[in-house]
DOVEXNU-344830 format. One record per residue (C-alpha): residue number from 0; x, y, z. Coordinates in nm, 3 decimals, padded with zeros to 5 digits. Layout:
# DOVEXNU-344830
   loke        px        py        pz
    NUM         X         Y         Z
...
This chain:
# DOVEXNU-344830
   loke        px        py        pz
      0    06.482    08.017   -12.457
      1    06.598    07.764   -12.659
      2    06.758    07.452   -12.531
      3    06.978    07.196   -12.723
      4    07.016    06.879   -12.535
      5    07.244    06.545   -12.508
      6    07.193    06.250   -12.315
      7    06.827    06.348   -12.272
      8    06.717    05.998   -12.324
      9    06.893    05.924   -12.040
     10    06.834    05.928   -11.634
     11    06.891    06.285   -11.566
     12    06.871    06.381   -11.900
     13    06.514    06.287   -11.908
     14    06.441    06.459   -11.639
     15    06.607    06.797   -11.713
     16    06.402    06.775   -12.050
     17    06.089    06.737   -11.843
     18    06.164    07.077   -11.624
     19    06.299    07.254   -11.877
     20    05.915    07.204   -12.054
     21    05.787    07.263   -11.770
     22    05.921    07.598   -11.720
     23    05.848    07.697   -12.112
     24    06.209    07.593   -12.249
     25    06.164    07.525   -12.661
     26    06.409    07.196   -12.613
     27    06.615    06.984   -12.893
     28    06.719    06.620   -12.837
     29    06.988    06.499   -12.938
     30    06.934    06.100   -13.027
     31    07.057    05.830   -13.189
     32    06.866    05.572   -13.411
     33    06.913    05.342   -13.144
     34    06.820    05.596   -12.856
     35    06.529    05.492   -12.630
     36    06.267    05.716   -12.657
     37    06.053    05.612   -12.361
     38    06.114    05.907   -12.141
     39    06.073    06.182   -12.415
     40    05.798    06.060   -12.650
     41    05.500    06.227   -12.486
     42    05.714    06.553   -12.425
     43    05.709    06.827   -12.689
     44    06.040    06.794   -12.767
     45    06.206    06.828   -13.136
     46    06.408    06.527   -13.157
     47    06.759    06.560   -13.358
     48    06.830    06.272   -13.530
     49    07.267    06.337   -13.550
     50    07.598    06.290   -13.450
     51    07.845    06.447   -13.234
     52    08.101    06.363   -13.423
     53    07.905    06.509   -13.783
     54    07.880    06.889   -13.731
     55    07.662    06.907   -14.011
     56    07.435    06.743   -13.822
     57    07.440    07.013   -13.570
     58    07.451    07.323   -13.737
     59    07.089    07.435   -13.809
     60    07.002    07.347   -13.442
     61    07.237    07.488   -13.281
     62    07.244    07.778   -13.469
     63    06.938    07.869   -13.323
     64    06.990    07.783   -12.929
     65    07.073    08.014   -12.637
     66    07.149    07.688   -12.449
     67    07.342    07.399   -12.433
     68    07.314    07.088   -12.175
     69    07.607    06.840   -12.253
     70    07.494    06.546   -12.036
     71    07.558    06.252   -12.341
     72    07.883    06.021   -12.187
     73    07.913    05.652   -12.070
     74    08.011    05.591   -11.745
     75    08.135    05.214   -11.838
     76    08.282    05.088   -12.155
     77    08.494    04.786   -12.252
     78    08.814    05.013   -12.339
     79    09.003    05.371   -12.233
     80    08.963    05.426   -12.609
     81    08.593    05.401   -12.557
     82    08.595    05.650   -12.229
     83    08.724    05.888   -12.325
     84    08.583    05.911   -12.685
     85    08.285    05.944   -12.571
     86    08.386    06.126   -12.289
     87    08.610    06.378   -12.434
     88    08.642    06.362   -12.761
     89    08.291    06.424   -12.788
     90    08.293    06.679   -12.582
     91    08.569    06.895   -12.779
     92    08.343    06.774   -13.112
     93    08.057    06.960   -12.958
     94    08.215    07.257   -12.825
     95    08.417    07.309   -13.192
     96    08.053    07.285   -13.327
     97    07.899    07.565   -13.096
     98    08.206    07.810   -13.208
     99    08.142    07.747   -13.548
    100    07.724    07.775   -13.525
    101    07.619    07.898   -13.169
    102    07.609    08.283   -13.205
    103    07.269    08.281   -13.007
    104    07.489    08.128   -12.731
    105    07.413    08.212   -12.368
    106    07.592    07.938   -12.202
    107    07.729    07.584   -12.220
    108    07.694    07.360   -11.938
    109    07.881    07.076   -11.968
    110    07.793    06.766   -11.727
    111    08.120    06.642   -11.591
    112    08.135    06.446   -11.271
    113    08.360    06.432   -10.915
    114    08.541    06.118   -11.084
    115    08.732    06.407   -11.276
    116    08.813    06.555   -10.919
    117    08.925    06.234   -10.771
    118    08.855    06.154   -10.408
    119    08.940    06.324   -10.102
    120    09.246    06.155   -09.937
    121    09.240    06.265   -09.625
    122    08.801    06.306   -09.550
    123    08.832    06.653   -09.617
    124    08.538    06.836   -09.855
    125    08.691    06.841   -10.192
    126    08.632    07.196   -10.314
    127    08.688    07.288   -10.695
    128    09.018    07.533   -10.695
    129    09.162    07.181   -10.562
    130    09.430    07.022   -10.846
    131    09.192    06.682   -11.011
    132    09.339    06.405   -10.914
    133    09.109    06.126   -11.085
    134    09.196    05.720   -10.973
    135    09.001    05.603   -11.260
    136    09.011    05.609   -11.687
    137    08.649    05.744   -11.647
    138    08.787    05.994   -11.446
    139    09.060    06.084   -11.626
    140    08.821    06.097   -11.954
    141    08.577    06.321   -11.797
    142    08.861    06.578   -11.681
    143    08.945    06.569   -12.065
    144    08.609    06.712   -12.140
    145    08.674    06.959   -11.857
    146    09.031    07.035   -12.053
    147    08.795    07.078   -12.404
    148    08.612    07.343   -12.205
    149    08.880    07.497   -12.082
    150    09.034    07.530   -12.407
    151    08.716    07.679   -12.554
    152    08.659    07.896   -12.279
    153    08.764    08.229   -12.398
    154    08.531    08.183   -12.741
    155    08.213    08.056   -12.525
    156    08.020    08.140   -12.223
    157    08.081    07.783   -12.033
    158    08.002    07.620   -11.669
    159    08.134    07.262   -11.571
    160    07.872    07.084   -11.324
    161    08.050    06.780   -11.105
    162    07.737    06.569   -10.987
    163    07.818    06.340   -10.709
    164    07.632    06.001   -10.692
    165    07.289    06.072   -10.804
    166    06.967    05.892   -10.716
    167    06.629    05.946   -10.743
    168    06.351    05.787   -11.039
    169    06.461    05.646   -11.340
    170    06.809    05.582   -11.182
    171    06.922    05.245   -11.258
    172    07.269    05.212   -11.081
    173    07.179    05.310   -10.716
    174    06.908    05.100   -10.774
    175    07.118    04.788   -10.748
    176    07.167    04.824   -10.391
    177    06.750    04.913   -10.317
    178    06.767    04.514   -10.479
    179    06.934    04.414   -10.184
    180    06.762    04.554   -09.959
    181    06.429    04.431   -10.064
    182    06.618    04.088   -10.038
    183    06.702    04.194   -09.671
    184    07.059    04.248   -09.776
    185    07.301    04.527   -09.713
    186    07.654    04.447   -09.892
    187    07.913    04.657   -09.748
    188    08.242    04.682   -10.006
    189    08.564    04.627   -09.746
    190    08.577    04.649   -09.433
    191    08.680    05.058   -09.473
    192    08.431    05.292   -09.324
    193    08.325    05.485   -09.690
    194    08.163    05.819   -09.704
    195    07.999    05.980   -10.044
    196    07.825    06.299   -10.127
    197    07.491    06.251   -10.304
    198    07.204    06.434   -10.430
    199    06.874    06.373   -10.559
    200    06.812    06.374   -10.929
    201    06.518    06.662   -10.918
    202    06.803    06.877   -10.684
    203    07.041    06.800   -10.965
    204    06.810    06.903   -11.282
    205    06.766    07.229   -11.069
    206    07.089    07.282   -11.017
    207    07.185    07.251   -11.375
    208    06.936    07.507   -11.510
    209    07.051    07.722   -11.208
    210    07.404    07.703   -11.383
    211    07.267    07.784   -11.722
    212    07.089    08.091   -11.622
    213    07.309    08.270   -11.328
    214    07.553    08.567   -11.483
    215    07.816    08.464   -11.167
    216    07.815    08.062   -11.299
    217    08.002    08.163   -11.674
    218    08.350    08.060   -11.669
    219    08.355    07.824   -11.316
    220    08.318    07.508   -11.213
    221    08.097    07.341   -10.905
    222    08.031    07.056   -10.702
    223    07.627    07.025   -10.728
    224    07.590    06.812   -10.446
    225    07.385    06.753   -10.085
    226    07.637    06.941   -09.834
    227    07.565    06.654   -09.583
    228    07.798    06.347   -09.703
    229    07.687    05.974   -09.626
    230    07.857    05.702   -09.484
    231    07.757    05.356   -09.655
    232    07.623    05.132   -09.355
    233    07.362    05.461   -09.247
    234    07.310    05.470   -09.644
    235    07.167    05.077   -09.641
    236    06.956    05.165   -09.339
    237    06.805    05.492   -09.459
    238    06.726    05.291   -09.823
    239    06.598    04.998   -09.544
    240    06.400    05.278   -09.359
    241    06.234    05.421   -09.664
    242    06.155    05.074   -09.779
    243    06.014    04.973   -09.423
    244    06.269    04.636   -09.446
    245    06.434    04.438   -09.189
    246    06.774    04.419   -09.318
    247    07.152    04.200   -09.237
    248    07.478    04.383   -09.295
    249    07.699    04.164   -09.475
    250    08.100    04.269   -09.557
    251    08.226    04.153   -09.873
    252    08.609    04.168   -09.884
    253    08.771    04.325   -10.131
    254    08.920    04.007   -10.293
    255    08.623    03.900   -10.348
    256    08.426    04.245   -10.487
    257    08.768    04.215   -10.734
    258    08.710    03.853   -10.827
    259    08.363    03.973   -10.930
    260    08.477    04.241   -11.127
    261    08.731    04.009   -11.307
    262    08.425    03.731   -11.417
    263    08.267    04.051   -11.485
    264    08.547    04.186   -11.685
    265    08.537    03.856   -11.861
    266    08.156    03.851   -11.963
    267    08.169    04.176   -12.100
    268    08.406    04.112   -12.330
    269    08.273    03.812   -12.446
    270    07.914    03.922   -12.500
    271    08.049    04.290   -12.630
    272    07.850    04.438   -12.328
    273    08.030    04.692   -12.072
    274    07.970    04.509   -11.720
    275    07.833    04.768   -11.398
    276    08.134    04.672   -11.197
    277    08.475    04.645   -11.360
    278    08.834    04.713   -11.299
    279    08.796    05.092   -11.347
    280    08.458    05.061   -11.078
    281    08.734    04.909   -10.846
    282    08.992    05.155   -10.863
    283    08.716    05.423   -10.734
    284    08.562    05.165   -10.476
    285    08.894    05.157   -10.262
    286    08.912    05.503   -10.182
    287    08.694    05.570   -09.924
    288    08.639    05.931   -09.928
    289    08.421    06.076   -10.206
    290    08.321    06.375   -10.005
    291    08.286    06.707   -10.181
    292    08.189    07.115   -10.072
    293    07.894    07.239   -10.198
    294    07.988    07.583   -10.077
    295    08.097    07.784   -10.387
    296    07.717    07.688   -10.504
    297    07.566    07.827   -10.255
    298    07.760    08.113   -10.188
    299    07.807    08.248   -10.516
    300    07.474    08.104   -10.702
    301    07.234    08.038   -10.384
    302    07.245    07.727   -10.483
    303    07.119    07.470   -10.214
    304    06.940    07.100   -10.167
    305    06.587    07.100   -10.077
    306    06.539    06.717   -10.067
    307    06.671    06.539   -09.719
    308    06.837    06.192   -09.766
    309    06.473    06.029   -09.614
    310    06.280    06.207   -09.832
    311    06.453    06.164   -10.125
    312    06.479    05.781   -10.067
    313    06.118    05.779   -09.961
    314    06.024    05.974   -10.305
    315    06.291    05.696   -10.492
    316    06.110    05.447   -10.371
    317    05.738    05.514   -10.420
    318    05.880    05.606   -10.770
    319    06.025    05.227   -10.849
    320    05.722    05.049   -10.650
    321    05.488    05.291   -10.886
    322    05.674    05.179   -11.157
    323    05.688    04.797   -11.052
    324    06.087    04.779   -11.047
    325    06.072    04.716   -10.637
């Protein structure tokens, strides 16, 4: 089988690239001049130096793969314009691409996120025949890829992945808040009681290829995600667990988690550099129910999360000490 591959410089990317070896994939990166390699450079990977945007650029590889990972996006950026060209526009580049030179084609899976979904606003599990209701311009954009797909659906053999909040090695966002725990700090957004869904990063990567090789995943659309939601305060003490930390709670109001996004805001203009937290990281903060089924999954794929919340923070954390980040 042969894999083409964007965003595999990235976090998950990376690691998809590494299984998909792993299990005797022939894989194609996608990269940029100004791509990191660090990840991918003792892999044997065939890197493709192209656009999304330049189908040319595309053609011979994909003319030869029977699969496509679509994982390339930004989850910040200094304007909507930027979201959701990247974010969709992209996308419906990419898919216009496959039509024209994908006849190998076995399936497309296309990397969205529960941002697209929107939150639950009630604590229910979000399940995916549920109308999206994104709070955010990321959200929005990603549910434009999802709209590409749909559009393309009936010409190729497609499956839309929504990752919750994903942790594990190599993960750079979640790793803010094992920061502040090795500080002895737990900073809890609000005073609202907030529950996520999660999953591990190596749960994820499995979950992906699951969706690019099951007959029942073409056409649909699931939540790959730990069943077993999270509420933020036991989320600080598992990380403080794992890290074997003595740690102090500490509520930030939301004024204040907004007046940091606003200097933040501010910065990242000025230097030209999309800040971590922003306005659109705000409007997705105050809901405090990101809580999604992982049912269809595992009914119709046996689909299912082998890695607890301890273990995975456990295996997080040996992973950054290893790697002298903690």
């Amino acid at each position: 089988m042969i894999a083409f591959v964007t965003g595999g410089t990235g976090f998950i990317g990376s690691l998809l690239v590494e299984q998909l070896v792993q299990r005797d994939w022939e894989v194609r990166c996608l990269v940029r001049t100004t791509s990191s390699l660090k990840w991918l450079q003792k892999l044997p990977v065939q890197l493709i130096h192209g656009d999304l945007f330049t189908e040319e650029s595309l053609a011979p590889t994909l003319a030869q793969a029977t699969h496509v990972f679509h994982l390339a996006g930004v989850t910040k950026a200094l304007t909507a314009a930027e979201y959701f060209r990247s974010n969709g526009e992209a996308v419906r580049a990419l898919l216009q691409a496959c039509a024209h030179h994908a006849k190998n084609l076995e399936r497309f899976v296309f990397v969205s996120s529960i941002a697209a979904a929107g939150p639950s606003h009630d604590g229910h599990l979000v399940r995916e025949d549920e109308t999206p209701q994104p709070v955010s311009v990321y959200g929005r954009a990603k549910l434009e890829g999802e709209r590409a797909c749909a559009e393309y659906a009936a010409r190729l053999p497609l499956t839309i992945a929504r990752p919750p909040i994903v942790y594990g090695p190599r993960d750079r966002d979640v790793y803010e808040y094992f920061k502040q725990v090795r500080l002895g700090l737990r900073l809890r957004p609000g005073w609202i009681n907030r529950i996520y869904s999660l999953i591990h990063v190596h749960d994820l990567v499995r979950g992906l290829i699951t969706l690019a090789q099951h007959p029942n995943a073409a056409g649909e659309t699931y939540f790959i995600t730990n069943p077993d939601p999270v509420e933020w305060t036991q989320l600080g003490l598992a990380i403080a667990h794992a890290m074997q930390k003595k740690t102090v709670q500490i509520t930030v109001p939301t004024f204040v988690t907004s007046m940091v996004a606003a200097l933040s805001e501010l910065s990242a203009q000025i230097i030209r550099k999309p800040a971590l937290l922003n306005f659109d990281k705000i409007r997705e903060m105050r809901e405090p129910h990101w809580v999604f089924s992982a049912e269809k999954a595992r009914e119709q794929l046996g689909f299912a999360t082998t890695l607890s919340l301890e273990e995975g923070l456990r295996q997080t954390v040996d992973w950054y000490r290893e790697n002298e980040w903690l």
